[in-house]
Backbone of each chain as ProteinMPNN parsed JSONL, in Angstrom:
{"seq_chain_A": "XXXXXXXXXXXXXXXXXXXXXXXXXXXXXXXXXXXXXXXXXXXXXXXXXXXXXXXXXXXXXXXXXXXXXXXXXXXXXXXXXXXXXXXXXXXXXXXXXXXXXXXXXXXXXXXXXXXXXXXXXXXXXXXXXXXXXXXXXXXXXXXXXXX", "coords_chain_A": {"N_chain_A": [[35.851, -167.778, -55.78], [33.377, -166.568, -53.803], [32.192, -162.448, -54.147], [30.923, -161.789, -51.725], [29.848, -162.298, -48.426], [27.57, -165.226, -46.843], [25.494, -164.034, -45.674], [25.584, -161.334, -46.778], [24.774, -162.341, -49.578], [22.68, -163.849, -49.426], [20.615, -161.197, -48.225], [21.051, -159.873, -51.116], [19.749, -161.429, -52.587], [16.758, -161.471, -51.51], [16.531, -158.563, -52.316], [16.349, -158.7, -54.654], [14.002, -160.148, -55.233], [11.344, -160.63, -56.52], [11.522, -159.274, -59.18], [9.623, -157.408, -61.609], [10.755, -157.322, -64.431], [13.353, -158.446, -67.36], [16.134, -157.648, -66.479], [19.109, -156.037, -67.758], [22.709, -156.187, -67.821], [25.36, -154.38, -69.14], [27.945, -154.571, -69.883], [31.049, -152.845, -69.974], [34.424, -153.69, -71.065], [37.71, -153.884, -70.843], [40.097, -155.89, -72.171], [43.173, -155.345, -71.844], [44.728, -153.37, -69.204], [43.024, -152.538, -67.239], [42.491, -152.318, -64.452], [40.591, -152.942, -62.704], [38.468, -154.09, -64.286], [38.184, -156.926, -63.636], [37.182, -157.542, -61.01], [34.913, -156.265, -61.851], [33.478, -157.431, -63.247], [32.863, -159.713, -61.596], [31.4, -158.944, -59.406], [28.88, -158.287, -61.204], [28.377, -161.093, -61.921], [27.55, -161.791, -59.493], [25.568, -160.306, -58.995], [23.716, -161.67, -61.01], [23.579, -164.145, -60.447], [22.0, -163.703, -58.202], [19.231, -163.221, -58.895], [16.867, -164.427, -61.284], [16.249, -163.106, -62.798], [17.697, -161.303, -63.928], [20.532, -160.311, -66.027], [23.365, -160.487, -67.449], [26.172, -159.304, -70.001], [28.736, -159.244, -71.651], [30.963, -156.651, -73.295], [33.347, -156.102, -75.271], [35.316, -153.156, -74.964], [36.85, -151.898, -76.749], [36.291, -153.515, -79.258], [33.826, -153.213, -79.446], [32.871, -150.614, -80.139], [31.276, -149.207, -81.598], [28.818, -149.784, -79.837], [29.92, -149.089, -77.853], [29.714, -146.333, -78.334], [27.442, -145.92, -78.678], [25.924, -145.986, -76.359], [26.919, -144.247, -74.732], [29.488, -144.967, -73.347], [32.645, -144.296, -72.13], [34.999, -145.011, -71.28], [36.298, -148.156, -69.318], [35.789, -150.207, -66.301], [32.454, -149.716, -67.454], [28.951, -149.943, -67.181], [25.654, -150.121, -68.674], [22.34, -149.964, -67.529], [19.854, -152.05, -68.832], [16.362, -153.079, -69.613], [15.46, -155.748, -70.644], [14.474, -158.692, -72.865], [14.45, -162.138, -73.416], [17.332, -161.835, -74.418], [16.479, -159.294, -76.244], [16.731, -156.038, -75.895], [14.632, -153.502, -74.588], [13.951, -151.596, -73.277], [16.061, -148.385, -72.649], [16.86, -146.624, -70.333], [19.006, -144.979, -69.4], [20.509, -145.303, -67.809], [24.049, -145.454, -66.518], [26.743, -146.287, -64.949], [30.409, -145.777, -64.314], [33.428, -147.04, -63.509], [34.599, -149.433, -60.902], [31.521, -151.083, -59.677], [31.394, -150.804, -56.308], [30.987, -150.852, -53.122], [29.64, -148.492, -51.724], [28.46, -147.932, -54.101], [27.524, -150.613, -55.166], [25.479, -150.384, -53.69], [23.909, -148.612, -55.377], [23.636, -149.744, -58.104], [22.189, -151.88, -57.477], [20.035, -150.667, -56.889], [19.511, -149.46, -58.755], [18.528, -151.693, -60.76], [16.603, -152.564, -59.513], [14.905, -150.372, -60.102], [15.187, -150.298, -62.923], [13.655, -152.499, -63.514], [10.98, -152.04, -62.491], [10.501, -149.345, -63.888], [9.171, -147.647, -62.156], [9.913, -144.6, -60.636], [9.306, -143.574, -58.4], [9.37, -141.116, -57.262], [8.073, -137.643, -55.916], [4.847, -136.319, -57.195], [5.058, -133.597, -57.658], [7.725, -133.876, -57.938], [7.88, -135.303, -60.325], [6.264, -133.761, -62.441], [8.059, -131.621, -63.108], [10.124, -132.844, -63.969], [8.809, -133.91, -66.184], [8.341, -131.848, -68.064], [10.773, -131.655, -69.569], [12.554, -131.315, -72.555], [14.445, -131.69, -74.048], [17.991, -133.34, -74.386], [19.478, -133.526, -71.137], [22.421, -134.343, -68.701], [23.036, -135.555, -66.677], [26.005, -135.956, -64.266], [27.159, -137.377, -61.306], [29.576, -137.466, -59.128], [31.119, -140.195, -57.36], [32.963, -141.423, -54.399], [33.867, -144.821, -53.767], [33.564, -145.906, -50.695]], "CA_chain_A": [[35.41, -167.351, -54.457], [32.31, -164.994, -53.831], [32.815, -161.578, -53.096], [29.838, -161.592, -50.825], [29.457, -163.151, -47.51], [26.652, -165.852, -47.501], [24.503, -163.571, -45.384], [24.808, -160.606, -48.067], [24.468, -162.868, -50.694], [21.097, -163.876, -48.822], [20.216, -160.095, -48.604], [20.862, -159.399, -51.979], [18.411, -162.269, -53.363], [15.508, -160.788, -51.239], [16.253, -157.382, -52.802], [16.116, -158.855, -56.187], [12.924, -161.057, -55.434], [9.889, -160.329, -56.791], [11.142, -157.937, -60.373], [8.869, -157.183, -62.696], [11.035, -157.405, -65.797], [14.079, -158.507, -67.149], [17.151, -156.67, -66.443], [20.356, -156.88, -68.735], [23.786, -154.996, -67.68], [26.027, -154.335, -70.362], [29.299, -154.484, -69.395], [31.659, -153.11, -71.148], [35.819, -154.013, -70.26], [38.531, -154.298, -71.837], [41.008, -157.05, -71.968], [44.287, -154.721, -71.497], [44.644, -151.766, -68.743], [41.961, -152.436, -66.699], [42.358, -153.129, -63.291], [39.208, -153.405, -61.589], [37.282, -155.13, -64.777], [37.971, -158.874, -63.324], [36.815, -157.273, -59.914], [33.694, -156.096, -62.267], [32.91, -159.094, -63.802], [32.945, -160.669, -60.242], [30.843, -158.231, -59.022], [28.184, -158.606, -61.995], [28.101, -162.461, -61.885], [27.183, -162.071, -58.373], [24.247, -159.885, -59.111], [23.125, -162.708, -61.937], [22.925, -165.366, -59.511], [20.9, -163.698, -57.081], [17.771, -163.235, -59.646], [17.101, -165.176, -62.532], [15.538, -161.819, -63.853], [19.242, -160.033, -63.737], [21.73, -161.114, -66.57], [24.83, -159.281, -67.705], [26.757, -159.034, -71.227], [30.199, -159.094, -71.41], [30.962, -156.256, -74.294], [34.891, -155.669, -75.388], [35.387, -151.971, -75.438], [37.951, -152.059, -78.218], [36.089, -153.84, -80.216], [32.555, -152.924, -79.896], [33.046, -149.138, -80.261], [30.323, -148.684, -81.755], [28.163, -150.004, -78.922], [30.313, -148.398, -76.357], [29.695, -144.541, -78.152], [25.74, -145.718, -78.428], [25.875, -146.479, -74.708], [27.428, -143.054, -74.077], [30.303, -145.466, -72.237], [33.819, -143.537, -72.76], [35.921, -146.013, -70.756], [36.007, -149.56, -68.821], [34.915, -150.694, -66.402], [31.179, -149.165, -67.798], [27.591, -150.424, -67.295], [24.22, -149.691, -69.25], [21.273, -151.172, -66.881], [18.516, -152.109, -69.796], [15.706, -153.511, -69.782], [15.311, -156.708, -72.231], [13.743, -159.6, -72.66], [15.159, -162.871, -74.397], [18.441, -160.866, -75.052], [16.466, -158.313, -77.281], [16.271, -154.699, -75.698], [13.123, -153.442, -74.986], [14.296, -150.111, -73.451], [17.185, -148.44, -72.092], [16.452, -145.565, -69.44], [19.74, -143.812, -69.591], [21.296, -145.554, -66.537], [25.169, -145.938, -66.469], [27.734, -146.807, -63.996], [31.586, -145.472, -64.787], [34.262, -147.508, -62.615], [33.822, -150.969, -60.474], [30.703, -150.678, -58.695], [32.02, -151.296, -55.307], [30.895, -150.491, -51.874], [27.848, -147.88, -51.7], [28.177, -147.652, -55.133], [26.929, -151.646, -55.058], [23.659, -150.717, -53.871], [23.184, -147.838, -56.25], [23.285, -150.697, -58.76], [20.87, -152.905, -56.778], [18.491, -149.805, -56.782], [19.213, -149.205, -60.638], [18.088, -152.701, -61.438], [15.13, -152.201, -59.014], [14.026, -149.51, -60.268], [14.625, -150.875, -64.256], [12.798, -153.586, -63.555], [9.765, -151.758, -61.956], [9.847, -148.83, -64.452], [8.699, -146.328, -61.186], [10.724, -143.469, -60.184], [9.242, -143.647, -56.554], [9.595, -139.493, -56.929], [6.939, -137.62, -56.0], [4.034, -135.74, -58.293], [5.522, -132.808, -57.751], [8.866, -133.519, -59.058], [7.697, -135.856, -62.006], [5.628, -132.803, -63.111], [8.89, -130.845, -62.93], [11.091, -133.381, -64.871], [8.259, -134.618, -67.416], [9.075, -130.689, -68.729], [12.454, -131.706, -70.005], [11.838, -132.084, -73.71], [16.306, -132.075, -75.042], [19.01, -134.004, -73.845], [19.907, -133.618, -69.815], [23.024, -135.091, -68.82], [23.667, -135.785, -65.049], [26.966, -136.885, -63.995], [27.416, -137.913, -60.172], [31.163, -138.333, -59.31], [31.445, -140.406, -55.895], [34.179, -142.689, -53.72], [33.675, -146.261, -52.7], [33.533, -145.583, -49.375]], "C_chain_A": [[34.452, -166.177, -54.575], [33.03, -163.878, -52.948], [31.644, -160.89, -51.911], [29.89, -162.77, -49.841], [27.762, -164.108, -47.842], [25.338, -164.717, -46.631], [24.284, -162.247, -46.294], [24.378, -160.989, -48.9], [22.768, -163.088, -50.748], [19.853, -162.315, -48.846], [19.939, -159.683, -50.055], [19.748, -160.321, -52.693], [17.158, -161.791, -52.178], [15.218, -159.655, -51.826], [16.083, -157.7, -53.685], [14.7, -159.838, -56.514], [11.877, -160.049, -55.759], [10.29, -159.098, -58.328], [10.626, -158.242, -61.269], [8.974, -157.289, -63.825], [12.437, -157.762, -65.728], [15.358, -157.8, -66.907], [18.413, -156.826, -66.888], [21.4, -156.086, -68.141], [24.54, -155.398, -68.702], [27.322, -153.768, -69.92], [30.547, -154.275, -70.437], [33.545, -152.659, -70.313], [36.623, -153.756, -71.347], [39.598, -155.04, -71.227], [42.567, -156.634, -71.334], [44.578, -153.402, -70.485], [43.739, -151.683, -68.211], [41.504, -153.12, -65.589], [41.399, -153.495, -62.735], [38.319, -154.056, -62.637], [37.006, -156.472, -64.206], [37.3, -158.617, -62.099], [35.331, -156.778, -60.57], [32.805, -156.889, -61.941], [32.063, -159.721, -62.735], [31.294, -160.386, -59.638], [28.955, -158.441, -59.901], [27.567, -159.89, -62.077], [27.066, -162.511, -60.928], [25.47, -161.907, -58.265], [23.149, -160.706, -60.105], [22.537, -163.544, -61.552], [21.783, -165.452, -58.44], [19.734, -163.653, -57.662], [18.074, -163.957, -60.788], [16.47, -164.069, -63.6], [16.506, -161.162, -64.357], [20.307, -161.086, -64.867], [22.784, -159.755, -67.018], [25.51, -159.783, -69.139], [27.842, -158.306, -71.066], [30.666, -157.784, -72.743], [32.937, -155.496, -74.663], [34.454, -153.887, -75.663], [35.927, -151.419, -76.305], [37.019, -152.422, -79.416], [34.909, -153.827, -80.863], [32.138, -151.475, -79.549], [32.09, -148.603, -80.476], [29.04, -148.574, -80.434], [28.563, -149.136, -77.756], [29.584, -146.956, -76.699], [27.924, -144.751, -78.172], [25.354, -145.718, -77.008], [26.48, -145.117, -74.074], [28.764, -143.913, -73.036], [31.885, -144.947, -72.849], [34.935, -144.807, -72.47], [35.35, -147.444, -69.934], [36.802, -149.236, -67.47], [33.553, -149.651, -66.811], [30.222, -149.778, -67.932], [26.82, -149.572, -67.59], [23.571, -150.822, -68.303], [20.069, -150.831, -68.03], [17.738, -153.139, -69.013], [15.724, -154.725, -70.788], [14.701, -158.068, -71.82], [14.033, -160.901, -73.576], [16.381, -162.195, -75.2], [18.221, -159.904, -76.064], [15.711, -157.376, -76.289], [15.371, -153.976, -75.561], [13.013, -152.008, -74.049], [15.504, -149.518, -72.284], [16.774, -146.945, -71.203], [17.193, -144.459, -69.211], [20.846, -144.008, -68.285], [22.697, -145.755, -66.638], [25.803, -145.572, -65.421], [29.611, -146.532, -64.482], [32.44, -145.876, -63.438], [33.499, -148.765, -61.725], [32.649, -150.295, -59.631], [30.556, -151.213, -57.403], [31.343, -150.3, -54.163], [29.458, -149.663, -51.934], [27.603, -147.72, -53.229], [26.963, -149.43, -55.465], [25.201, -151.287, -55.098], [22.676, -149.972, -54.283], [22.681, -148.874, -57.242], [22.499, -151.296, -58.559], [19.965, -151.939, -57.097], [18.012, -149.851, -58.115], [18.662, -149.912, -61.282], [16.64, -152.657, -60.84], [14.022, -151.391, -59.875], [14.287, -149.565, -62.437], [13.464, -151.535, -64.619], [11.612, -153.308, -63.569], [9.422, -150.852, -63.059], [9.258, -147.414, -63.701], [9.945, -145.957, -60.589], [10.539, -143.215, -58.513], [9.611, -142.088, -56.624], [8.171, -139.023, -56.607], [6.325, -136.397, -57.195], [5.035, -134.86, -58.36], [6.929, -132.203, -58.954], [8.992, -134.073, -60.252], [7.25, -134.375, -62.74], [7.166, -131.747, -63.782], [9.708, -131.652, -63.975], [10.438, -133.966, -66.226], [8.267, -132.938, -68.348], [10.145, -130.811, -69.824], [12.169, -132.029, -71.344], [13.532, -132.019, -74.794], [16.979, -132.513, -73.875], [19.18, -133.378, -72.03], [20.993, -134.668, -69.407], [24.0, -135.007, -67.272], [24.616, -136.759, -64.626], [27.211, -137.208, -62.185], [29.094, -138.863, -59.855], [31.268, -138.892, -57.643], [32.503, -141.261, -56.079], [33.113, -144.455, -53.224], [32.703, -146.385, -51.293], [32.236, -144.426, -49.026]], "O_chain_A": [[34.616, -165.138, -55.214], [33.771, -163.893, -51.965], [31.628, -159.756, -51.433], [29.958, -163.946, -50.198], [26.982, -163.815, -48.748], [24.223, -164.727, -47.152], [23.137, -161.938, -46.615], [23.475, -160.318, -49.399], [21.927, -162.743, -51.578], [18.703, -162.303, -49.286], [18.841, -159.211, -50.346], [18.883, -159.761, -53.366], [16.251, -162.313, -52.826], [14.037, -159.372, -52.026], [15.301, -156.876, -54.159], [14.355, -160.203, -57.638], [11.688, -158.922, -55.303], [9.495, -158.187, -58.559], [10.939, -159.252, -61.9], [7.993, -157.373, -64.564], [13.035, -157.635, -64.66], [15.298, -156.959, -67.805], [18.991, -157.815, -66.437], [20.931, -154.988, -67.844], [24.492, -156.533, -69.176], [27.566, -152.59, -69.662], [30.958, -155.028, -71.319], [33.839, -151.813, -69.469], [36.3, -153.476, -72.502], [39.976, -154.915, -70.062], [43.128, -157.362, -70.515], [44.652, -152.327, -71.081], [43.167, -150.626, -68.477], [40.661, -154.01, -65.48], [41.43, -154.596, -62.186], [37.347, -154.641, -62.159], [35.923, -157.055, -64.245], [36.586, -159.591, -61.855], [34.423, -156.891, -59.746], [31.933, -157.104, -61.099], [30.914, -160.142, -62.863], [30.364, -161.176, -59.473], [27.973, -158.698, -59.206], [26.354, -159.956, -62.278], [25.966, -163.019, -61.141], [24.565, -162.628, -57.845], [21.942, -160.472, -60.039], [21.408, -163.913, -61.877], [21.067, -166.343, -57.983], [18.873, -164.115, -56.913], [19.2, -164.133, -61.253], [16.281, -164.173, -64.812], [16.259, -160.381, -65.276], [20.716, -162.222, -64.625], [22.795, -158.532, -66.873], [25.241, -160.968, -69.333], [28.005, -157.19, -70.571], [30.694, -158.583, -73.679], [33.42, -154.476, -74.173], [33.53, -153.481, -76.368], [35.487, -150.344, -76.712], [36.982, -151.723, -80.428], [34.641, -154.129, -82.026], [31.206, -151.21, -78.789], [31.749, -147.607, -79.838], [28.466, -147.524, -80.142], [27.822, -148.608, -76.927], [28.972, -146.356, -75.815], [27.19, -143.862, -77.741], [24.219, -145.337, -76.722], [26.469, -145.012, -72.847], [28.958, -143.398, -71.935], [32.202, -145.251, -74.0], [35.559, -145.401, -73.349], [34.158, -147.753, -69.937], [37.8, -148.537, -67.295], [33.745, -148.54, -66.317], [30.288, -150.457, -68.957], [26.884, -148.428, -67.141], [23.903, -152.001, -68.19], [19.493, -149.75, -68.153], [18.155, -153.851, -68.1], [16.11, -154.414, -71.915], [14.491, -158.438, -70.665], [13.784, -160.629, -74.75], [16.379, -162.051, -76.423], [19.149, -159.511, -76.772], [14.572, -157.578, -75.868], [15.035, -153.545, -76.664], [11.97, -151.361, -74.14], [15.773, -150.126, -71.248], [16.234, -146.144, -71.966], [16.754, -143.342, -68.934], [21.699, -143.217, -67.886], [22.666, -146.881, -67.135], [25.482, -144.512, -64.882], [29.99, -147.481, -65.17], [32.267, -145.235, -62.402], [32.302, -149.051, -61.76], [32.759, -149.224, -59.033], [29.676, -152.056, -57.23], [31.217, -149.093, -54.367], [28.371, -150.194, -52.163], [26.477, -147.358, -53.57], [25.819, -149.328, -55.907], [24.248, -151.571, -55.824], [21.461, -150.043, -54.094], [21.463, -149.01, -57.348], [21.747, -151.467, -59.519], [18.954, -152.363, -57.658], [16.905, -150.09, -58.599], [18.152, -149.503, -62.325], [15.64, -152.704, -61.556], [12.854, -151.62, -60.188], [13.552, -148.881, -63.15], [12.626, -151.37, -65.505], [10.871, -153.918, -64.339], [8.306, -151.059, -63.536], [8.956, -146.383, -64.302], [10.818, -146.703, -60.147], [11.352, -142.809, -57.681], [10.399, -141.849, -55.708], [7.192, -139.714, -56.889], [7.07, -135.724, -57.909], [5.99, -135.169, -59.072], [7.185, -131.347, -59.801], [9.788, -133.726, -61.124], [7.996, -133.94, -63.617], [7.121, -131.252, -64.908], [9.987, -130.99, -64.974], [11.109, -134.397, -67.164], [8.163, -133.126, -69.56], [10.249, -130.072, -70.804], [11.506, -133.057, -71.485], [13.611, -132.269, -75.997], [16.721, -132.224, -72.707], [18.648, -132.269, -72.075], [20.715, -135.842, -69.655], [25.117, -134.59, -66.966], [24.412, -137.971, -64.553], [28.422, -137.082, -62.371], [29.554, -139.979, -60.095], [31.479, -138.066, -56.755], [32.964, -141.749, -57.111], [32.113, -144.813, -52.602], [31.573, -146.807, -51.048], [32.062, -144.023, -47.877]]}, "seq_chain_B": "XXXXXXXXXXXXXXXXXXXXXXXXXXXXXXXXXXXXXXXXXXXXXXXXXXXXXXXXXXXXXXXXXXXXX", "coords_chain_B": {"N_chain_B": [[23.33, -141.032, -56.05], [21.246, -141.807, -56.683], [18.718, -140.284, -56.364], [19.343, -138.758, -59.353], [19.082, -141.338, -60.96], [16.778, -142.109, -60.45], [15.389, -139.872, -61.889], [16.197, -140.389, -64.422], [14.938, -142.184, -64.955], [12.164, -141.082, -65.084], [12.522, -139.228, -67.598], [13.055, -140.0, -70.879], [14.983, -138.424, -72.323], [16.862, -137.797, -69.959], [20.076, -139.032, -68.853], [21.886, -140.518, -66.445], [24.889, -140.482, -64.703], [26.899, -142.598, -62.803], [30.013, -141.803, -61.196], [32.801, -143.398, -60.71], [34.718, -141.86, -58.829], [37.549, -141.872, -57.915], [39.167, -143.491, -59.699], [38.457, -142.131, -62.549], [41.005, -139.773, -63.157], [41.09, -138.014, -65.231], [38.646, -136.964, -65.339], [37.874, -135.904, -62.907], [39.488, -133.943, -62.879], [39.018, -132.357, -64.989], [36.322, -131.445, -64.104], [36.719, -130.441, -61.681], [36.729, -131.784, -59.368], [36.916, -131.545, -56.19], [35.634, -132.526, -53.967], [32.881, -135.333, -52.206], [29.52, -136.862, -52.291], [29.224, -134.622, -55.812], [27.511, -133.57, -57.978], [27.263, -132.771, -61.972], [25.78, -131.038, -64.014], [24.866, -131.572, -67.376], [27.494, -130.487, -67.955], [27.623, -128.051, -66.729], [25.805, -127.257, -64.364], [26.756, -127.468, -61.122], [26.635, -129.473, -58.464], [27.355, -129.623, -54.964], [27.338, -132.294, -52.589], [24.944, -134.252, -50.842], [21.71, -133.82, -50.94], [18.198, -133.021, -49.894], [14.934, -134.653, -51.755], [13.091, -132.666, -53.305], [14.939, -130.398, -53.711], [17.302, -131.149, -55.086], [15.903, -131.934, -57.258], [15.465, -129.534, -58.576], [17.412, -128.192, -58.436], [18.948, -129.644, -60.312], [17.695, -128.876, -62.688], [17.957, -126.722, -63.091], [18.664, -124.466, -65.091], [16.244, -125.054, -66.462], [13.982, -124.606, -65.84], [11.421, -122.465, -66.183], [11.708, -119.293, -64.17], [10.065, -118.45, -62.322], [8.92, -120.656, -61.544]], "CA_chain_B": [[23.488, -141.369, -57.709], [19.715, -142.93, -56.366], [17.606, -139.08, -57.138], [19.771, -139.205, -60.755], [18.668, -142.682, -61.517], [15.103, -141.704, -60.582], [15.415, -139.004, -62.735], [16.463, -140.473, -65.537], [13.592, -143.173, -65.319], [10.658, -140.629, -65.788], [12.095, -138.83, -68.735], [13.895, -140.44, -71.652], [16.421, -137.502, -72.457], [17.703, -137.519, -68.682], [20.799, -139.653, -68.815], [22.516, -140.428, -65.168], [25.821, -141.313, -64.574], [27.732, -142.496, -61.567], [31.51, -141.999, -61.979], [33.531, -143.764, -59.45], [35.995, -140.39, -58.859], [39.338, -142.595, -58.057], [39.284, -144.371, -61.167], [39.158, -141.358, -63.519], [41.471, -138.621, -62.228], [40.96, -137.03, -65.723], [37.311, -136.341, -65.393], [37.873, -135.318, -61.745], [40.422, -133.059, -63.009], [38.211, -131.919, -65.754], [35.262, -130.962, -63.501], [37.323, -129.881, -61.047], [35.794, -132.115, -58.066], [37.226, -131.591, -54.599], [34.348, -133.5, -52.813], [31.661, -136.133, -53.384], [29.027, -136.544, -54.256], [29.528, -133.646, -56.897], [26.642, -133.615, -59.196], [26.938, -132.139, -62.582], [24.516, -131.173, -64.725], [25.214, -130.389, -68.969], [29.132, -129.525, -67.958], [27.701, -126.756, -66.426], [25.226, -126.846, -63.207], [27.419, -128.118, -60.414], [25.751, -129.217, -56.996], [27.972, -130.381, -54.027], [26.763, -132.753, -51.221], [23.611, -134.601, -51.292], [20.417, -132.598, -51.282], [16.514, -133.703, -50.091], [14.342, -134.48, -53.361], [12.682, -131.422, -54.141], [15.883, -129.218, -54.041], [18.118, -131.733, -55.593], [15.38, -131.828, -59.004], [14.889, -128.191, -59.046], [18.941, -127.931, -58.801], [19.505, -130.357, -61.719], [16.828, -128.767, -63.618], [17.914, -125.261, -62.634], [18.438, -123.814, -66.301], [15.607, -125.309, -67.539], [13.105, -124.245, -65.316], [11.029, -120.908, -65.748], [12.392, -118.53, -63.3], [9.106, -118.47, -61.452], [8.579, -122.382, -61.461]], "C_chain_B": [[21.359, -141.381, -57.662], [18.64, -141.583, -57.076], [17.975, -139.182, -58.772], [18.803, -140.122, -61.289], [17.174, -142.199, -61.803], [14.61, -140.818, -61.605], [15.096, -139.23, -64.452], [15.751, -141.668, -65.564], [12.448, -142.574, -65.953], [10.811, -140.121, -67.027], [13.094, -139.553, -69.643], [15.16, -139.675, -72.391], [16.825, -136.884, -71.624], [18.389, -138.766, -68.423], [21.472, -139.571, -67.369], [23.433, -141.418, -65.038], [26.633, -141.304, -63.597], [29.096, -142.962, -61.685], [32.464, -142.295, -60.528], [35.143, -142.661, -59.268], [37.237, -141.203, -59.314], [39.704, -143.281, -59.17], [39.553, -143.27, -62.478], [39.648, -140.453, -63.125], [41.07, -137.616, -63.698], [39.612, -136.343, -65.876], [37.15, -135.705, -64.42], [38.943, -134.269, -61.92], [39.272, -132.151, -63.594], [36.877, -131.172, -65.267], [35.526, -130.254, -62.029], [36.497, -130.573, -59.258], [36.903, -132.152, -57.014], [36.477, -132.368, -53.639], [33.297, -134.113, -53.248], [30.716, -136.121, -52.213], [29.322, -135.075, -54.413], [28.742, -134.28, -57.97], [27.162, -132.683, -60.478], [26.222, -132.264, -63.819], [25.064, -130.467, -66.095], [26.476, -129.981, -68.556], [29.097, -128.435, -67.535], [27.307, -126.33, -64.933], [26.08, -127.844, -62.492], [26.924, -128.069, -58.938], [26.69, -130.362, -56.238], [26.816, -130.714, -53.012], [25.192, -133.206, -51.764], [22.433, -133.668, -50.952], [19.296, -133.425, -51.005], [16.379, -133.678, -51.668], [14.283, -133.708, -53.801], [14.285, -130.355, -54.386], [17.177, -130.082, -54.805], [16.989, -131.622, -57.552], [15.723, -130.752, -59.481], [16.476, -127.913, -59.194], [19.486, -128.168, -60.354], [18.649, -129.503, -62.716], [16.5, -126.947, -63.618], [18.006, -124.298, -63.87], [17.762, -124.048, -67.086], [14.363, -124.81, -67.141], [12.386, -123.1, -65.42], [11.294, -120.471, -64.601], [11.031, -118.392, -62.067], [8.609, -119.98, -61.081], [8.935, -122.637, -60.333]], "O_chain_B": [[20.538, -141.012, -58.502], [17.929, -141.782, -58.061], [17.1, -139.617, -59.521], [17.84, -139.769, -61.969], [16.583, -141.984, -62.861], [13.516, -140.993, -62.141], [14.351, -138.715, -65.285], [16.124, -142.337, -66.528], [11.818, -143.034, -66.906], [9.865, -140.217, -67.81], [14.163, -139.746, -69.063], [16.112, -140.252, -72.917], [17.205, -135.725, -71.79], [17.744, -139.663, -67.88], [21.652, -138.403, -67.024], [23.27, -142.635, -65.133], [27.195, -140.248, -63.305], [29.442, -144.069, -62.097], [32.698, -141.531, -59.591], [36.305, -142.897, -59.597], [37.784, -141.285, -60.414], [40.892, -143.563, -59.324], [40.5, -143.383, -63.256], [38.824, -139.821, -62.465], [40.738, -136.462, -63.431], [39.494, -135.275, -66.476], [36.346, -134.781, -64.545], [39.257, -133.696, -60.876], [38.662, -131.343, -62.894], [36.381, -130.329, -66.015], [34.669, -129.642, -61.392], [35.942, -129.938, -58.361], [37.813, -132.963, -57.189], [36.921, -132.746, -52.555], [32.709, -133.816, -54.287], [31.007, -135.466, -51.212], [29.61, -134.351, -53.46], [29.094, -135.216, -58.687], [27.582, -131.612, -60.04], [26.073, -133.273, -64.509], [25.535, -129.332, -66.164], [26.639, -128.8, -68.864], [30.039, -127.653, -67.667], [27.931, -125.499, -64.273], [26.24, -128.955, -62.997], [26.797, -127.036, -58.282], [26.835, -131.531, -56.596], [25.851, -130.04, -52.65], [24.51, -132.746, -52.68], [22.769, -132.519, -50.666], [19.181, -134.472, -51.643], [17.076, -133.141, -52.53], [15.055, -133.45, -54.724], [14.416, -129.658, -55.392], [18.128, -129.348, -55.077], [17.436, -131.305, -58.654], [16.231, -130.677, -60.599], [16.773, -127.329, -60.236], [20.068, -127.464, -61.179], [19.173, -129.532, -63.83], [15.538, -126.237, -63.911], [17.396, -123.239, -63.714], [17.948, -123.703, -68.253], [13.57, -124.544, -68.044], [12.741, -122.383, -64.484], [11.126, -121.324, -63.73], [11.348, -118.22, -60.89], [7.809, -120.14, -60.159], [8.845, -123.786, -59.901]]}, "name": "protein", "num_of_chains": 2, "seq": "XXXXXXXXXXXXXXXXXXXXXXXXXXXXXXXXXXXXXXXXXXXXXXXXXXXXXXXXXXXXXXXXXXXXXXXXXXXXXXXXXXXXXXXXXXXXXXXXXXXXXXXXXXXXXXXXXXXXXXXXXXXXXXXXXXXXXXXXXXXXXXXXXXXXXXXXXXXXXXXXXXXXXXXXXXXXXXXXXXXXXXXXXXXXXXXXXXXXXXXXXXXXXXXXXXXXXXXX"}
């Protein structure tokens, strides 16, 4: 069963029409202790179907450790939104997602893939000038609710 | 999360991460969040409530900035 009505479902394939590149999420779960991954998953699929530009990668967190600490992902559920192209990587922006991405968090994700895809920040001069400065690590966490 | 994201599109060592609070209580312990959003920046710069653009960059980017910038 979708967890989108057919008229969001409809919404969300207009927001995903027209991207520029492909977009991979990297999902990473784990099989034991992890209530909201199958509610991930769900969630992820959904966003697959609506573009044929949007795919997702299932990645055990147990077992691909290594991947999780390159991904900066501590726990599950956790998404990396890359960039890639024929399942090979072609650049990763720094985007992640910690817990299901549910409710307004949803259409941070929609934006995140938007704005993978496109590559533009949509900021203005001002504050590119201000953030193309940054020349070591920066590491912005954003803790919100659902709701 | 959406200024973050943007953020962390233009430069490649600005990582942005959106942490669904209720899910980890120990990171919301750990950072001590009472209210969202709750930005923080490096474990250190902490900005409640959302913020226009310009004062949400210049926040995140508040110890990196020359003092006259």
């Amino acid at each position: 069963m979708s967890l989108l009505s057919v008229a969001d479902r409809e919404q969300l394939r207009t927001l995903l029409t027209g991207l520029e590149h492909d977009v991979r999420l990297l999902f990473f779960f784990r099989a034991i202790g992890c209530e909201l991954c199958p509610d991930t998953k769900r969630i992820l699929q959904e966003l697959a179907e609506a573009s044929p530009r949007v795919s997702f990668e299932e990645l055990n967190l147990v077992l691909e450790k290594d991947r999780a600490q390159q991904y900066g992902i501590p726990d599950a559920p956790g998404i990396a939104v890359v960039r890639a192209a024929n399942g090979v990587q072609e650049w990763d922006p720094g985007i992640r997602f910690l817990g299901a991405p549910a409710g307004y968090e949803f259409m941070s994700l929609v934006e995140a893939i938007q704005l993978v895809a496109s590559g533009r920040s949509g900021l203005s001069d001002e504050s590119r000038a201000l953030i193309a400065a940054v020349t070591e690590p920066l590491h912005i966490q954003v803790f919100v609710t659902p709701t | 999360m959406s200024l973050a994201q943007r953020m962390a599109i233009e430069n490649p060592h600005i990582t942005a991460v959106a942490v669904e609070a209720t899910e980890f209580p120990d990171l919301v312990r750990r950072y001590r969040i009472n209210g969202v959003p709750k930005t923080v920046v490096d474990d250190r710069v902490e900005i409640l409530g959302s913020l226009p653009e310009p004062d949400f960059v210049r926040s995140v980017l508040a110890e990196r900035l020359p003092k006259d910038a």
